[in-house]
MDAnalysis code that builds the backbone (N, CA, C; Angstrom):
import MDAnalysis as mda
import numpy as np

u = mda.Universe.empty(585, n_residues=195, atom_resindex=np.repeat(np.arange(195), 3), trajectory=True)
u.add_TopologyAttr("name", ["N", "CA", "C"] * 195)
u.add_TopologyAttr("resid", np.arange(1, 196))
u.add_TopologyAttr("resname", ["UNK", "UNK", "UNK", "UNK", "UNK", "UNK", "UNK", "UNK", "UNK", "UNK", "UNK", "UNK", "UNK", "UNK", "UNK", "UNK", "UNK", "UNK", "UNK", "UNK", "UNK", "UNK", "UNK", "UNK", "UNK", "UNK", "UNK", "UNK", "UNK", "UNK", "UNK", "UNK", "UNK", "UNK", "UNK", "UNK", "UNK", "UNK", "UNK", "UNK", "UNK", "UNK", "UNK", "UNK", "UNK", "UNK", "UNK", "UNK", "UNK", "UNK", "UNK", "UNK", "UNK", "UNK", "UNK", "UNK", "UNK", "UNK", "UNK", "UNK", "UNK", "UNK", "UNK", "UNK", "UNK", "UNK", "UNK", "UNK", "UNK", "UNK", "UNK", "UNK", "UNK", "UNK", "UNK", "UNK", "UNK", "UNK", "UNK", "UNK", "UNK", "UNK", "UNK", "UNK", "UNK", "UNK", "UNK", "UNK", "UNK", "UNK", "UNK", "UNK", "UNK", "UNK", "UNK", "UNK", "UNK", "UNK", "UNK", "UNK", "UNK", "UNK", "UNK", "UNK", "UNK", "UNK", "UNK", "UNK", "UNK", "UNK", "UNK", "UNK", "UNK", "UNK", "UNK", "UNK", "UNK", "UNK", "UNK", "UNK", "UNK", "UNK", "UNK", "UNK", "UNK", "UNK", "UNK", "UNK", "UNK", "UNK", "UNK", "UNK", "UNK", "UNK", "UNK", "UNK", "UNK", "UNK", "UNK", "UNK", "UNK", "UNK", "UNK", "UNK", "UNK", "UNK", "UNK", "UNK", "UNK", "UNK", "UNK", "UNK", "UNK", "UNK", "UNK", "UNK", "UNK", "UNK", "UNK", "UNK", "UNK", "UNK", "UNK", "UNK", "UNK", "UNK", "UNK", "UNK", "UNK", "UNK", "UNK", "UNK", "UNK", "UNK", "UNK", "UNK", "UNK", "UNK", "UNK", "UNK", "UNK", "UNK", "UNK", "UNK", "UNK", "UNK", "UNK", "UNK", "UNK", "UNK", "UNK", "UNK", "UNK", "UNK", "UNK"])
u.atoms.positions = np.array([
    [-15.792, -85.750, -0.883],
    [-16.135, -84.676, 0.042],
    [-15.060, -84.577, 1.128],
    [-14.447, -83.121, 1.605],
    [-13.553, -83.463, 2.292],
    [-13.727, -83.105, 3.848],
    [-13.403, -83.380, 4.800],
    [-13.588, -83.503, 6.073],
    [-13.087, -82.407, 6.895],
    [-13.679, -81.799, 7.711],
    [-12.374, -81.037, 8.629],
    [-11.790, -82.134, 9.616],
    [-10.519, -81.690, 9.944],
    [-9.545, -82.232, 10.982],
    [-9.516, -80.910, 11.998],
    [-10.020, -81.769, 13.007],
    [-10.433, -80.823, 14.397],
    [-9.128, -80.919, 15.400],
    [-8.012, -81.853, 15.560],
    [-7.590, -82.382, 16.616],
    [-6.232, -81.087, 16.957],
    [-5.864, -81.036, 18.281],
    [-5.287, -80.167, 18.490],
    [-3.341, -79.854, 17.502],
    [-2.573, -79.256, 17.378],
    [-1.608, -79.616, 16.667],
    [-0.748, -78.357, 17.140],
    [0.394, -78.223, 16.530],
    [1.991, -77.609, 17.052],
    [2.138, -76.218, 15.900],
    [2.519, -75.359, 16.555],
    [2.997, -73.982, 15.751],
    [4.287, -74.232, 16.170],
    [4.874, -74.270, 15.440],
    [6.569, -74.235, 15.249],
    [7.468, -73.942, 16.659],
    [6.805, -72.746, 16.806],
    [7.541, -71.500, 17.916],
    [7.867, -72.825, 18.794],
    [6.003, -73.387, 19.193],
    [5.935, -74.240, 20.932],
    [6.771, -75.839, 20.305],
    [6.602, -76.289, 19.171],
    [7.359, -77.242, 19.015],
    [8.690, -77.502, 19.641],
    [9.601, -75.907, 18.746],
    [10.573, -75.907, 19.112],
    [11.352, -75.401, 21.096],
    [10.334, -75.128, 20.972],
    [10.486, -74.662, 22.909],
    [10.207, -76.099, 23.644],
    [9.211, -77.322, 23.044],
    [9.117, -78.410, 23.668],
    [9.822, -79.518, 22.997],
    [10.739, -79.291, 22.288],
    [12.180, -80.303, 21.698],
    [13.266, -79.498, 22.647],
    [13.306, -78.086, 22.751],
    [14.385, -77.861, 23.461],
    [14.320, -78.315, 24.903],
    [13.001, -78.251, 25.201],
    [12.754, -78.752, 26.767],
    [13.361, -80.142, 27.008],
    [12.668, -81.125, 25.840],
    [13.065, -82.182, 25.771],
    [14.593, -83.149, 25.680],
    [15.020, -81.897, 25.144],
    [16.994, -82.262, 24.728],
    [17.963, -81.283, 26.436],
    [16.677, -80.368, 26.908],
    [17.504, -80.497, 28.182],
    [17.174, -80.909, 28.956],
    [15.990, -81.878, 28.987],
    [15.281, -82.393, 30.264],
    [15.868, -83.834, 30.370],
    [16.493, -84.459, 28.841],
    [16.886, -85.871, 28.788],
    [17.681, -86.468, 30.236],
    [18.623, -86.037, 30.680],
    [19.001, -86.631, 32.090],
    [18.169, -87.215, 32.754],
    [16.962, -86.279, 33.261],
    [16.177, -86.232, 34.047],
    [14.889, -86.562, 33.904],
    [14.735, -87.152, 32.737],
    [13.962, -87.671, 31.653],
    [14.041, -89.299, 31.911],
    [15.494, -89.434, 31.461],
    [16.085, -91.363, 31.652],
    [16.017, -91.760, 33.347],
    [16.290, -90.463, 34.181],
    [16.475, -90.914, 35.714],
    [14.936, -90.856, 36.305],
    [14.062, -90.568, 35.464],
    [12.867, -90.774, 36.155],
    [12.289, -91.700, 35.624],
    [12.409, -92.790, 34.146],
    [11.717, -93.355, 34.035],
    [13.173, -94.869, 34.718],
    [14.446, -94.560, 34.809],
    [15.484, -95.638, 35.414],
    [15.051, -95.578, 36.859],
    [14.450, -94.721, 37.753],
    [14.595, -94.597, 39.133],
    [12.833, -95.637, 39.853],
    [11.879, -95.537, 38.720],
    [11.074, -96.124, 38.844],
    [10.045, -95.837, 39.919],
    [10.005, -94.172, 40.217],
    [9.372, -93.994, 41.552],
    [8.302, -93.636, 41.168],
    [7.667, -93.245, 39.598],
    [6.432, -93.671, 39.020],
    [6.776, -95.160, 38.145],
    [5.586, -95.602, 38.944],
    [5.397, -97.552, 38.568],
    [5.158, -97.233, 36.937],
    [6.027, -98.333, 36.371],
    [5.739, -98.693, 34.866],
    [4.127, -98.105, 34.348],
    [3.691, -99.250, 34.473],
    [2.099, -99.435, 34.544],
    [1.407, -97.583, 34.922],
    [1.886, -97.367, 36.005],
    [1.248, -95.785, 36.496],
    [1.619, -94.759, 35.196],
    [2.699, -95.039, 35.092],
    [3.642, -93.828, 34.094],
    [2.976, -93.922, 32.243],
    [2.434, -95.482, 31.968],
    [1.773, -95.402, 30.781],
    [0.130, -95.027, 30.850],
    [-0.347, -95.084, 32.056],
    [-1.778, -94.568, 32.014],
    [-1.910, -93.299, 32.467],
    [-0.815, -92.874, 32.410],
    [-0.280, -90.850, 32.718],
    [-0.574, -90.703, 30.816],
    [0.102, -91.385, 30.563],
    [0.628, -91.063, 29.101],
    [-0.925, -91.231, 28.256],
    [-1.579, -92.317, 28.294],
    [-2.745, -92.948, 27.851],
    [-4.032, -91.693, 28.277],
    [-3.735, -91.515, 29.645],
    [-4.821, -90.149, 30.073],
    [-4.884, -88.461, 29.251],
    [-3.472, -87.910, 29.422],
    [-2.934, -87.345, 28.307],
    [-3.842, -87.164, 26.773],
    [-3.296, -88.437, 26.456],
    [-3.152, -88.690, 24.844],
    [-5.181, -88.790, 24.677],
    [-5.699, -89.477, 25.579],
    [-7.180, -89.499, 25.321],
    [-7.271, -88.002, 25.114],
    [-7.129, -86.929, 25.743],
    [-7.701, -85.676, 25.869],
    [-7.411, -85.030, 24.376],
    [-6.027, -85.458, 23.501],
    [-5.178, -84.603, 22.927],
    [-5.838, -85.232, 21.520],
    [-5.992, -86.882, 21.658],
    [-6.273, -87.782, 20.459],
    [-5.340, -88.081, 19.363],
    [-4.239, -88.132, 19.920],
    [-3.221, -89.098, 18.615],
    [-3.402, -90.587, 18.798],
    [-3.256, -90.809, 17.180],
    [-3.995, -91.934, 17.377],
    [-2.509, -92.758, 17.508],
    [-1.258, -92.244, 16.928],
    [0.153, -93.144, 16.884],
    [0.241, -93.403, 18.766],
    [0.146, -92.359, 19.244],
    [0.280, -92.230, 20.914],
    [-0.426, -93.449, 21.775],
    [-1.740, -93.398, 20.797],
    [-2.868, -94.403, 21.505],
    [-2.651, -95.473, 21.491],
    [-1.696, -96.453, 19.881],
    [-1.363, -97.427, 19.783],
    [-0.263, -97.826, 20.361],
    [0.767, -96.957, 20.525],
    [2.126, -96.761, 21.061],
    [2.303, -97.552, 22.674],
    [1.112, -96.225, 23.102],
    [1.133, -96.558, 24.651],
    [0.162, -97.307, 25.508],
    [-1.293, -97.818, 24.319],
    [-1.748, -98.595, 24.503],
    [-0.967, -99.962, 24.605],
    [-0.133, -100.257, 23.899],
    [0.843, -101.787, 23.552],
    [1.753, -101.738, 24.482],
    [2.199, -100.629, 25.154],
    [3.528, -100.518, 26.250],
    [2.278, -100.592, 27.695],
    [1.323, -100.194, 27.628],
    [0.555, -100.136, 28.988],
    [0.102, -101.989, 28.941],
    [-0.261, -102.396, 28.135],
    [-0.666, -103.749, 28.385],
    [0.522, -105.256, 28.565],
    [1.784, -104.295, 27.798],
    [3.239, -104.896, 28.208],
    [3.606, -104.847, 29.932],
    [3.524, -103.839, 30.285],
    [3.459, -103.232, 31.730],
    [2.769, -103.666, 32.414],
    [1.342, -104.814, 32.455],
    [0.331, -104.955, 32.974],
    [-0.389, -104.459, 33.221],
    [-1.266, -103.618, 32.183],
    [-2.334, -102.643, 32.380],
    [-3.182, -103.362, 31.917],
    [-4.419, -103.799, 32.142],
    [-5.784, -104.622, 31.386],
    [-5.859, -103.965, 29.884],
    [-6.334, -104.839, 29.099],
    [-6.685, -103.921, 27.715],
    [-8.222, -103.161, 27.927],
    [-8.857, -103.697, 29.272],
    [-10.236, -102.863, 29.024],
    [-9.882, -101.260, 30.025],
    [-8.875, -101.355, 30.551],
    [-8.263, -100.222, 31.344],
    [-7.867, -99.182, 30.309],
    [-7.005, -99.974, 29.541],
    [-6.196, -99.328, 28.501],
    [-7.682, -98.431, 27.915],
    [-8.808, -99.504, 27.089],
    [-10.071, -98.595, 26.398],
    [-11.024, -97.458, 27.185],
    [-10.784, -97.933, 28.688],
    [-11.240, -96.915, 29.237],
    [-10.534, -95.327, 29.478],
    [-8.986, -95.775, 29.717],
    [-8.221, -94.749, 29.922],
    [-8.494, -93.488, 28.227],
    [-8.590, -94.673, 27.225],
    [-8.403, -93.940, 25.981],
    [-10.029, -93.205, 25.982],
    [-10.773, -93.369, 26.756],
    [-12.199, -92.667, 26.345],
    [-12.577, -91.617, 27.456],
    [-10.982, -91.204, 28.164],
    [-10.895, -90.182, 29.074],
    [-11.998, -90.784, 30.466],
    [-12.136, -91.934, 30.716],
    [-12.666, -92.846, 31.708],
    [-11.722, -93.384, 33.090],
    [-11.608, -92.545, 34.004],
    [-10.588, -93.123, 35.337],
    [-11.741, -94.143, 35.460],
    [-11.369, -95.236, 35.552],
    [-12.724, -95.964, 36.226],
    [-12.328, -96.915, 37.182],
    [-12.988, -97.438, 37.720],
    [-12.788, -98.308, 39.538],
    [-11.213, -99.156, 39.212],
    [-10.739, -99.561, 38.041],
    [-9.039, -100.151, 37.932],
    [-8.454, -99.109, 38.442],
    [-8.705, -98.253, 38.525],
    [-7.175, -97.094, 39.165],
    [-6.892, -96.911, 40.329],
    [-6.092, -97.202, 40.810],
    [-5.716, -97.068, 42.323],
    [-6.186, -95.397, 42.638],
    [-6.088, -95.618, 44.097],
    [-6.093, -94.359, 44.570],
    [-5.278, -93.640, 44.714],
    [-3.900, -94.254, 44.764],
    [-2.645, -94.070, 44.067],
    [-2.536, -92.686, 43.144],
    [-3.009, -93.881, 41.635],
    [-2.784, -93.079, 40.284],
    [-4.074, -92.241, 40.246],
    [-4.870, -92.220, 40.777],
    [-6.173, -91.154, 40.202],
    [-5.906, -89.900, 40.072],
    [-5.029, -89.243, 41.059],
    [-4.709, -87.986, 41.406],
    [-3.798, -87.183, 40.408],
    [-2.709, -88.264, 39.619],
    [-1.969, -87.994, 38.573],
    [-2.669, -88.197, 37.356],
    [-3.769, -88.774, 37.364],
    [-4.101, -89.651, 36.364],
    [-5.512, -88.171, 36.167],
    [-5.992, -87.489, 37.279],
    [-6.838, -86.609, 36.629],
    [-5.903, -85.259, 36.578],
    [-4.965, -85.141, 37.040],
    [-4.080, -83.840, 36.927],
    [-3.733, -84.487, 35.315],
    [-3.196, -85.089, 35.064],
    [-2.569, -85.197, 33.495],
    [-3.711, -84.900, 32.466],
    [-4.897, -85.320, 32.792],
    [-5.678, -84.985, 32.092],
    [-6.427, -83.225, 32.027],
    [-6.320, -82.835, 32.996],
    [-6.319, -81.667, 33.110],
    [-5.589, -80.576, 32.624],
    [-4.140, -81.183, 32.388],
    [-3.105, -80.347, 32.102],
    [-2.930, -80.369, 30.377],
    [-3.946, -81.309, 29.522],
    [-3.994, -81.685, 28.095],
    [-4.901, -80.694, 28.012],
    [-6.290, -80.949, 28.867],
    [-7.401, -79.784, 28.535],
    [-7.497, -78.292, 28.333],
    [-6.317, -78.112, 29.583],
    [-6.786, -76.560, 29.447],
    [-5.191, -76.134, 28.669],
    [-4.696, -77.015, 27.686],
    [-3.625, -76.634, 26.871],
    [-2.217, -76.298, 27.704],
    [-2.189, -76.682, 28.942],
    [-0.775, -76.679, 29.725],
    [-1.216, -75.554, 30.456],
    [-2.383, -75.669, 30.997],
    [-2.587, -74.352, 32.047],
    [-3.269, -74.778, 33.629],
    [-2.331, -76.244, 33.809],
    [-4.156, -76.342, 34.707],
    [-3.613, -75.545, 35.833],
    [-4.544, -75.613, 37.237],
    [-4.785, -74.931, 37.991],
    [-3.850, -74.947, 38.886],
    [-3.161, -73.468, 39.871],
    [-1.987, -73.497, 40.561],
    [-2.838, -74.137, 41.504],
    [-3.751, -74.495, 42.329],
    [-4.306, -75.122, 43.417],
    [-4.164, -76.843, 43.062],
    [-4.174, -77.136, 41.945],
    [-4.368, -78.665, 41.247],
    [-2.728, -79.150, 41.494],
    [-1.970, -78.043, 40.974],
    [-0.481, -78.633, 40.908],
    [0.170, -78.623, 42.471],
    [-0.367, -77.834, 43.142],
    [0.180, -77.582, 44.477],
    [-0.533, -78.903, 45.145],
    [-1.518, -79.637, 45.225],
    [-2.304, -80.852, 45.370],
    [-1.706, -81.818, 45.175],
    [-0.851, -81.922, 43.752],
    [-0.244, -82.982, 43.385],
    [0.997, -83.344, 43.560],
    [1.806, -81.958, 44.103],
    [3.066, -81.774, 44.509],
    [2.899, -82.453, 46.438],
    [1.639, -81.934, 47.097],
    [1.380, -82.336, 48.324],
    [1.288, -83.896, 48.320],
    [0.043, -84.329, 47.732],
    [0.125, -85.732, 47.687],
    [1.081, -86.466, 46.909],
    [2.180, -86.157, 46.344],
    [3.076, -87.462, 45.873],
    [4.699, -86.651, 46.549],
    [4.763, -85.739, 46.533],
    [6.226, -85.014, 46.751],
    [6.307, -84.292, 45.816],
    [7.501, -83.557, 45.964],
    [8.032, -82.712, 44.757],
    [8.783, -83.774, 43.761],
    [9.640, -84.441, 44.501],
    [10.512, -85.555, 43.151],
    [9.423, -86.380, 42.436],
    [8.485, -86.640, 42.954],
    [7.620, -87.922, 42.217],
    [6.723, -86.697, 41.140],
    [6.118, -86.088, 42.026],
    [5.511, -85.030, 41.363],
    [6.188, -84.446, 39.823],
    [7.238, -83.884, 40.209],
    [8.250, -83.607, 38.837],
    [8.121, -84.624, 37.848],
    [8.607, -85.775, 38.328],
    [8.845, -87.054, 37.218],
    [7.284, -87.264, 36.543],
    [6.136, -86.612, 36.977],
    [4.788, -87.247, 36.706],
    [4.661, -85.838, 35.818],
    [5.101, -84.802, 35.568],
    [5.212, -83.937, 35.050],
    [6.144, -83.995, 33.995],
    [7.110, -84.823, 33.951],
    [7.999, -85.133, 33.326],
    [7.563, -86.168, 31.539],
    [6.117, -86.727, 32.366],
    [6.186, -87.920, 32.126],
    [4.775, -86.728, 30.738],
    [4.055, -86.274, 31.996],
    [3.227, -85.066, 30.690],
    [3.840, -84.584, 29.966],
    [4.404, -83.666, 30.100],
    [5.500, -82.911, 28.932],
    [5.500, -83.775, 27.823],
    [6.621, -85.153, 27.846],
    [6.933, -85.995, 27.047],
    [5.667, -86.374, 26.196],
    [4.602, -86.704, 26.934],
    [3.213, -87.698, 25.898],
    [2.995, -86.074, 25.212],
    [2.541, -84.703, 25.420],
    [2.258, -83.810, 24.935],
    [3.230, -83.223, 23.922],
    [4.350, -83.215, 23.627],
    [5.648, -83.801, 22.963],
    [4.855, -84.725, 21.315],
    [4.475, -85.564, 21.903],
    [4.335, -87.185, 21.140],
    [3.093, -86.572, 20.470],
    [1.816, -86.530, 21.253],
    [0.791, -86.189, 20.676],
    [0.254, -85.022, 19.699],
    [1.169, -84.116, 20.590],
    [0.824, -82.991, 19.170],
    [1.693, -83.049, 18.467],
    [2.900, -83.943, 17.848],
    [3.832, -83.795, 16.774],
    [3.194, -85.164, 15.948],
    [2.399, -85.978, 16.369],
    [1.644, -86.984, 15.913],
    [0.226, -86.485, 15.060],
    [-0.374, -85.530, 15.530],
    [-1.462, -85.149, 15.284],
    [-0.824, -83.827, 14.462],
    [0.228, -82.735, 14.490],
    [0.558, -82.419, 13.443],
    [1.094, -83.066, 12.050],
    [1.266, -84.081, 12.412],
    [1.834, -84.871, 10.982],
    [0.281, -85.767, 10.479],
    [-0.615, -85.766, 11.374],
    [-1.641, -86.151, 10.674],
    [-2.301, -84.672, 9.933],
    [-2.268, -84.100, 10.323],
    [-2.855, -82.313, 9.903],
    [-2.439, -82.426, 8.408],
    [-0.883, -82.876, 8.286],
    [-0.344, -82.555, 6.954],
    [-1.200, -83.936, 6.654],
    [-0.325, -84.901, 6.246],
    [-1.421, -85.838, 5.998],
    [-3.084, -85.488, 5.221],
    [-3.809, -85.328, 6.064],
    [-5.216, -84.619, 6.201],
    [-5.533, -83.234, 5.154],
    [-4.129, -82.651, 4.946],
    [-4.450, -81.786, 4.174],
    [-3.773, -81.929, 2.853],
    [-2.577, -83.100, 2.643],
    [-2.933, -83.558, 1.489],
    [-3.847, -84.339, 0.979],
    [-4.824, -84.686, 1.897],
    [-5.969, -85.627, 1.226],
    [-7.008, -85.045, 0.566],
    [-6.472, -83.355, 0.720],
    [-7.966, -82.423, 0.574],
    [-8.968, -82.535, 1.778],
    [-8.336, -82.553, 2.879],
    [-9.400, -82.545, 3.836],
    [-9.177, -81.236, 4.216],
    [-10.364, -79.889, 5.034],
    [-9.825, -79.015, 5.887],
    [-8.998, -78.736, 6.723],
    [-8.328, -77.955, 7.331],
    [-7.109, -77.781, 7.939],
    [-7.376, -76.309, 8.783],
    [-8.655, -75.807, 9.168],
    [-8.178, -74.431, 9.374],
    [-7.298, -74.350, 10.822],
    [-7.156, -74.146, 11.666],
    [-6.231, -74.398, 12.948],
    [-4.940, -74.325, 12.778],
    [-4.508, -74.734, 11.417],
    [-3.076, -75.179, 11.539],
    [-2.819, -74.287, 10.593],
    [-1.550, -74.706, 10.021],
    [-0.552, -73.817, 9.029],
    [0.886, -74.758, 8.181],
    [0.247, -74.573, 7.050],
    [1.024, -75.707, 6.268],
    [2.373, -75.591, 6.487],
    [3.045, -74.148, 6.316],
    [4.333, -74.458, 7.064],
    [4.825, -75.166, 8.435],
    [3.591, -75.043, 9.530],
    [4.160, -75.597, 11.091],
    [4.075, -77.116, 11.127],
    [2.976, -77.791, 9.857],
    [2.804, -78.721, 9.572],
    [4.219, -79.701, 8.810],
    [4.630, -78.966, 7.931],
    [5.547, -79.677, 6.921],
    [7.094, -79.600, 7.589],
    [7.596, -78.347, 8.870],
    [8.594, -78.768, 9.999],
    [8.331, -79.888, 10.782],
    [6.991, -80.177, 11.659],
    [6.681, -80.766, 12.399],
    [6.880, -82.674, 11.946],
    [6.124, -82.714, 10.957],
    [6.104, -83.931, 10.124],
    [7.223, -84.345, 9.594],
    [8.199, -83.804, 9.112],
    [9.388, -83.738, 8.798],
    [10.405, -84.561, 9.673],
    [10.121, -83.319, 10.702],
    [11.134, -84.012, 12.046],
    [10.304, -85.304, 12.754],
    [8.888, -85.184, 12.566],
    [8.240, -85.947, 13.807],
    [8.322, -87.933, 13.134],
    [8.200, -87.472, 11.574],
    [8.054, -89.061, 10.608],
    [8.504, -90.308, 11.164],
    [9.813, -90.244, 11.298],
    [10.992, -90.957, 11.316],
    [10.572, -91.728, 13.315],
    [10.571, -90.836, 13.932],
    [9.300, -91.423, 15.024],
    [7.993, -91.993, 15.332],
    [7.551, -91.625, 14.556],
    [6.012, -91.838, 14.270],
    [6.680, -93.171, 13.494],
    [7.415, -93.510, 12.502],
    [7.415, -94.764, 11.723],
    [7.987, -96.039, 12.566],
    [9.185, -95.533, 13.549],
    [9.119, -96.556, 14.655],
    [8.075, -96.753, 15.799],
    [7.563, -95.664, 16.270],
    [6.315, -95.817, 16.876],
    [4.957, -96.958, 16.382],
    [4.907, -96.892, 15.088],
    [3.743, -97.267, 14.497],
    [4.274, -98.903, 14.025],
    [5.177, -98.756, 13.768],
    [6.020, -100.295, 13.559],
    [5.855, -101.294, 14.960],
    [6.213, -100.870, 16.289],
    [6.322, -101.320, 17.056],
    [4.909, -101.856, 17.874],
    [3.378, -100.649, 17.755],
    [2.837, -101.310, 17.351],
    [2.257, -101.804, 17.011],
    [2.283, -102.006, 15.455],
    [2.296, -103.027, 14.843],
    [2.656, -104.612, 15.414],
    [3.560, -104.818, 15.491],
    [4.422, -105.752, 16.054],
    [3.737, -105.902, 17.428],
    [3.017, -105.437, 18.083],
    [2.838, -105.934, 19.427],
    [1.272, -106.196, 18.970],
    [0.466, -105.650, 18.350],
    [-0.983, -106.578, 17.880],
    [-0.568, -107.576, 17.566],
    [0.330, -107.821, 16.836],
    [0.538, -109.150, 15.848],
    [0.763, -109.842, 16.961],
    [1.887, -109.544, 17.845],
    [2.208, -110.831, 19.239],
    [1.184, -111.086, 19.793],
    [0.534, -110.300, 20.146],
    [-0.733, -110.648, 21.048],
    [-2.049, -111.333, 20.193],
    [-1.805, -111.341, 18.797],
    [-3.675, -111.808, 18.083],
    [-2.799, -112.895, 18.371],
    [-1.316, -113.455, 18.207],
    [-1.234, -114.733, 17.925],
    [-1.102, -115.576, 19.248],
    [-1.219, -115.107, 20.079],
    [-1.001, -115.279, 21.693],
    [-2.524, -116.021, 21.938],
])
């Protein structure tokens, strides 16, 4: 019996508008995660908040294993993944941490009053880089969750949402990431069951 696959995924057009973003944002991309003015730890439970809303599961393992490298609790990490800010979050990160999630929900639309909030309370430079840091996981997650779509629809599962062509670009380009993504971890359960 075959299943529908509900999870959100990439039409070509926005793919390619958020790889181009991505190949001109790279400078400013490396100088915000080299400049460190979002904390390690802050910058993977941006990513983890994100990815709960969007549901890749490569994203979840990815940045679940880099957030607990970083010193994030693993019960932080399960809460972050069940779209849960809960009493671990500074007062700090809450503000980025519910704007990122906001900005997964309403599909990259959240509210000009929300972003003007978040630009007030952190600055414009920190602000950017925390925006920087969305883009990128939304990037990850829907080229993760389009390559599960294909996936999913060679299994004979449903597919309506998507489109086998935006699927078989996406997966294509996205594989070869997703296979170091998923390798790595890999490799970081294994360090830690044996820990």
């Amino acid at each position: 019996m075959s299943q529908k696959f509900h999870k959100r995924v990439y039409r070509v057009n926005q793919f390619l508008l958020d790889i181009n973003f991505f190949a001109y944002s790279l400078p400013w991309i490396i100088g915000a995660y080299r400049s460190k003015r979002v904390p390690w730890p802050m910058a993977e439970k941006i990513m983890l908040a994100v990815t709960a809303v969007n549901g890749c599961q490569h994203c979840a393992r990815f940045h679940g294993a880099l957030a607990q490298m970083s010193g994030v609790e693993a019960g932080e990490v399960t809460q972050l993944l069940q779209m849960e800010i809960g009493t671990q979050v500074s007062a700090y990160e809450r503000p980025a941490l519910q704007f990122a999630q906001e900005y997964a929900q309403t599909e990259r639309n959240p509210s000009s009053e929300n972003l003007l909030e978040l630009k007030r309370f952190y600055g414009d430079v920190i602000a950017n880089d925390i925006m920087l840091y969305i883009r990128i996981i939304m990037l990850g997650n829907l080229s993760g969750n389009t390559f599960d779509a294909f996936v999913a629809r060679l299994s004979g599962n449903t597919v309506s949402h998507s489109r086998l062509f935006d699927e078989i670009i996406v997966a294509t380009v996205a594989a070869p990431f997703l296979a170091m993504v998923n390798g790595f971890a890999a490799w970081q359960s294994r360090k830690r069951s044996r820990a």
